[in-house]
C-alpha positions, 0 to 999 in steps of 0.5 A, spaced: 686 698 554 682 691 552 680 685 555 679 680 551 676 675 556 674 677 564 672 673 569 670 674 576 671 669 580 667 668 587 668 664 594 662 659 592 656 660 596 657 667 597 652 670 592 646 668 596 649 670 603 652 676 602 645 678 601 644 676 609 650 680 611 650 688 613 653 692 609 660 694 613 662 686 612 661 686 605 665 692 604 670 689 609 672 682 603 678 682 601 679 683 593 685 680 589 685 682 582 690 678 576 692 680 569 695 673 565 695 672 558 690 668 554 693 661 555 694 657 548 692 651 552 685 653 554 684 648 559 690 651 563 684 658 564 679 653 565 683 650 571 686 656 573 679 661 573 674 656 574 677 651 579 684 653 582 683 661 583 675 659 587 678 654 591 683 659 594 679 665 594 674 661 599 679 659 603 683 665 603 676 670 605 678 673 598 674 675 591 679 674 586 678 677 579 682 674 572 683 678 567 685 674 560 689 679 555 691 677 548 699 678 548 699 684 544 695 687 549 700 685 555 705 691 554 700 697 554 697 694 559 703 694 563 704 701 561 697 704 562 698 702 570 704 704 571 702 710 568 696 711 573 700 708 578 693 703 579 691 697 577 693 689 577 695 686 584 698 681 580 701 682 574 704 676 569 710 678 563 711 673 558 718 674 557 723 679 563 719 685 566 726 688 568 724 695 566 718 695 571 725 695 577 723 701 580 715 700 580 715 693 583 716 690 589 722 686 591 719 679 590 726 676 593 721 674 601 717 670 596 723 666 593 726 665 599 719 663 602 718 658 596 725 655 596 724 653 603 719 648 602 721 646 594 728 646 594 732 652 589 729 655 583 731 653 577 737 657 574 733 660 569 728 663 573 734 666 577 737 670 570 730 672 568 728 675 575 734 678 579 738 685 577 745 682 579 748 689 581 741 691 584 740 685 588 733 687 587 728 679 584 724 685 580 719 679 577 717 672 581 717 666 575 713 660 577 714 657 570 717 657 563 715 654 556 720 650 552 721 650 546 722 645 541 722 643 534 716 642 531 717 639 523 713 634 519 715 627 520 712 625 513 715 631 509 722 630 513 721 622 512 721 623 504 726 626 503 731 622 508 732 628 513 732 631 521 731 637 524 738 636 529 741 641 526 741 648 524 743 645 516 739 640 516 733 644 518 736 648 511 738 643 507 733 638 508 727 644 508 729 647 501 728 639 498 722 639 502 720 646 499 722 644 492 718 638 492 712 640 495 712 647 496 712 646 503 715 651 506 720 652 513 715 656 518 720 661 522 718 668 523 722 675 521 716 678 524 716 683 529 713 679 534 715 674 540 716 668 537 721 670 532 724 673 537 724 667 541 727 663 534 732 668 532 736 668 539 736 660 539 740 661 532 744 667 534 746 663 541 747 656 537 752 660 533 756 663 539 754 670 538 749 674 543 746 681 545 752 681 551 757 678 554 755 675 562 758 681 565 752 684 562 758 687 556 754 689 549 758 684 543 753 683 538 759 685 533 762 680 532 764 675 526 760 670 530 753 674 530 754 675 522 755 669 521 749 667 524 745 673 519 748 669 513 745 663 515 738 665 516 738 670 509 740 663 506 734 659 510 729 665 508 730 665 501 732 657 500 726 655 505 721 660 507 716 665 503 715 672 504 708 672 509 713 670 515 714 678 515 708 679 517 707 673 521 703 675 529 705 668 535 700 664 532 701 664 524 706 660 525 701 654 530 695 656 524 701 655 518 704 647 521 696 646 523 694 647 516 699 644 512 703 649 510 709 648 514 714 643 514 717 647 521 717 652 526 720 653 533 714 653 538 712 650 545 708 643 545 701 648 544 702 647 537 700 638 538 696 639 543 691 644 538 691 639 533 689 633 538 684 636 543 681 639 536 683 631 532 684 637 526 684 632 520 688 635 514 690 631 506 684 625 510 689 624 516 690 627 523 695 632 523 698 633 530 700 625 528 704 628 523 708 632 527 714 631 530 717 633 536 726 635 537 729 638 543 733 645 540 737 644 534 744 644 534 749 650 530 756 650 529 757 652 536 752 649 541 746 646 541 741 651 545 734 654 545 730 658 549 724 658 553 718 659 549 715 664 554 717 666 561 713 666 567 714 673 570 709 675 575 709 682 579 706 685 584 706 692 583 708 697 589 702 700 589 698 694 589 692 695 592 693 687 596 701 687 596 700 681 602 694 677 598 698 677 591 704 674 596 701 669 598 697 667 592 704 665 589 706 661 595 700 657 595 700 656 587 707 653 587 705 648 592 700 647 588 704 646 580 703 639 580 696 641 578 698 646 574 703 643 570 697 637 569 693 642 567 696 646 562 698 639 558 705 640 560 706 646 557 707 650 564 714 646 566 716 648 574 721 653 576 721 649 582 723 642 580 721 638 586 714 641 584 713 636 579 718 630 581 715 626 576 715 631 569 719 625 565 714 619 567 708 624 566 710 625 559 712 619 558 705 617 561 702 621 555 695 618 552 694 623 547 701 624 543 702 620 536 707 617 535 708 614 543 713 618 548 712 624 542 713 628 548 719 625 551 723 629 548 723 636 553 724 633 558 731 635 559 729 642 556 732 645 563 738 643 560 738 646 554 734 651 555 736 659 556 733 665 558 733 672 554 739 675 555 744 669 555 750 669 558 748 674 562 741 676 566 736 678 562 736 686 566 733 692 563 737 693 557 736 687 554 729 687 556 728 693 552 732 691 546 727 685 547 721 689 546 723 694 540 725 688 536 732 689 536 734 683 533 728 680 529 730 688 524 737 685 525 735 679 521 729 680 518 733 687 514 738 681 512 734 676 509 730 681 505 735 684 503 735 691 505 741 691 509 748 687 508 749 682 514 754 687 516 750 693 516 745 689 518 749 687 525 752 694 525 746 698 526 743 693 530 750 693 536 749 701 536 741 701 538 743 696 544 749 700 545 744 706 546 739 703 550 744 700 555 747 707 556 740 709 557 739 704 563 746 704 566 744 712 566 738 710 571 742 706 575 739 700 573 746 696 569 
């Protein structure tokens, strides 16, 4: 596996002491070993590494070990130490880890223990970390990432447009691409963030993996209706590199100029002002605007961006420690959702009272208030696997990119929308019986 990043963190002072003190003390200092992705506002791994986790290592007698990964290398990690049965005693998903069930511990004592201070998580967290038949939290989620809509506030202005809705989005992107040959920035890739997006337009347009008795129903006229759409937005309004694209292409594309909308988390801003990137003579994140999920012909709805899974593996060398260093991090997410810019959003609301004012409060976004518009993005917001829990099935339909083919196959043309649909339900219908087989469903 490969780390991209490695920082070892250690209780202040204790490089000079340790050195006074006999061998059997030091062998005797608890380790806490953490694997989290490499944060895409990096002043969150600044906080994180150099701040918070000394603090609570010094506080807690305990050297603490962050490893920062790229997300292509979250997977294999996982699986790589699951197969040793060694490895992180804290492990962070961005997306529902279900399939590790039967590897993890029962997270439920720590909801418990949190929610007795904070108040209830957030629905969200409950549909992303609870197998309902099991009864089993195979995941603990401190946060998610909304995922709004990015577009081009001068590009849309001359062309008299919005992004409020889905048909907007496709009527107003193709005069924009035939005006400018400014393209829409929406993946058909093989990747998180068209996973991501695809889900958000097929829910929006009333279809869905499953029903929320956890039911495979993605044939139905609903999911093709929806395929239909998003072959008319790719071949209207978007070029073929979206095939290909990786969870940056689409932050470099709108950063660059090259994009009149993409569906991501405010990361995409907030590069742009921290690095004050200039394109065409002016600042570019100045130019890009910010919409809550756009509406389709059944509801308006989105996804989170990513979701906060972590897991404490079973056979975790400090099973205790990593409990406990969850418990302390949520009383302490003020400082996270501040030091993230507002891209982490609270699992546990109480956590940050004032998210709206915080926004609203913002001194970087241009236009003011920019950043007003998530902060009802509970609201609108779903998790992976909507109506239903995102459980091991769904996880693994998930990860193999199920949909994404499904709509990329449509859009090239490879495949009729309902061929298209049809394979796409016999796959998840195959993986279902799969995890319903283990017991898991």
């Amino acid at each position: 596996m490969t780390i991209s990043r490695r920082k070892l963190i250690q209780a202040a002072g204790v490089g000079a002491a340790a050195l006074a003190l006999p061998k059997k003390s030091r062998a005797a200092k608890k380790t806490l070993r953490i694997i989290q992705w490499n944060h895409f506002v990096p002043g969150y791994d600044k906080w994180f590494n150099g701040e918070y986790v000394k603090e609570w290592g010094e506080k807690n007698d305990t050297e603490v070990t962050v490893d920062n990964v790229g997300i292509p290398a979250i997977a294999p990690t996982a699986a790589a130490e699951v197969s040793a049965k060694k490895g992180h005693d804290l492990f962070m998903f961005l997306s529902p880890p279900a399939a590790y069930e039967e590897d993890v511990i029962d997270h439920k004592e720590i909801y418990d223990h949190v929610s007795k201070k904070h108040g209830k998580p957030i629905e969200l967290a409950m549909k992303s970390t609870l197998n309902p038949k099991t009864k089993k939290f195979f995941a603990f989620s401190d946060s998610y990432v909304p995922d709004p809509v990015n577009y081009r506030l001068d590009l849309f202005q001359q062309v008299g447009g919005n992004v409020d809705s889905w048909e907007n989005i496709r009527k107003f992107g193709k005069m924009i691409k035939d005006k400018t040959g400014i393209a829409v920035g929406i993946g058909q890739a093989a990747e998180l963030d068209t996973a991501m997006a695809m889900r958000a337009l097929l829910y929006s347009w009333g279809g869905s993996e499953q029903d929320a008795e956890g039911n495979i129903i993605l044939n139905s006229k609903h999911t093709v209706d929806a395929v239909k759409f998003v072959k008319s937005l790719y071949q209207e309004t978007m070029t073929p590199e979206v095939l290909s694209w990786d969870p940056s292409s689409n932050n470099r594309a709108m950063l660059a100029g090259k994009a009149s909308v993409v569906l991501n988390a405010i990361s995409v801003t907030r590069e742009g002002e921290n690095k004050q990137m200039i394109v065409d003579g002016s600042p570019i994140a100045d130019r890009i605007g910010l919409a809550k999920a756009a509406a389709g012909p059944v509801r308006r709805i989105g996804l989170e961006h990513v979701m906060s899974c972590y897991v404490i593996w079973k056979f975790a060398d400090n099973v205790e420690g990593a409990k406990k260093f969850l418990i302390d991090y949520i009383d302490n997410f003020d400082r996270a959702f501040k030091a993230s810019e507002f891209y982490n959003f609270p699992c546990f609301a109480k956590t940050v009272p004032d998210l709206k004012q915080q926004l609203a409060n913002d001194k970087k976004g241009k236009p003011a208030g920019k950043y007003n518009v998530i902060g009802d993005a509970v609201d609108w917001a779903t998790n992976v696997g909507y109506p239903g829990y995102a459980n091991a099935a769904i996880g693994e339909i998930f990860s193999t990119w199920v949909i994404n083919t499904m709509f990329g196959k449509a859009s090239t043309g490879a495949a009729s929308p309902e061929d298209a649909v049809k394979e796409a339900d016999e796959k998840c219908k195959a993986i279902v019986k799969k995890w319903k087989e283990r017991k898991l469903l």
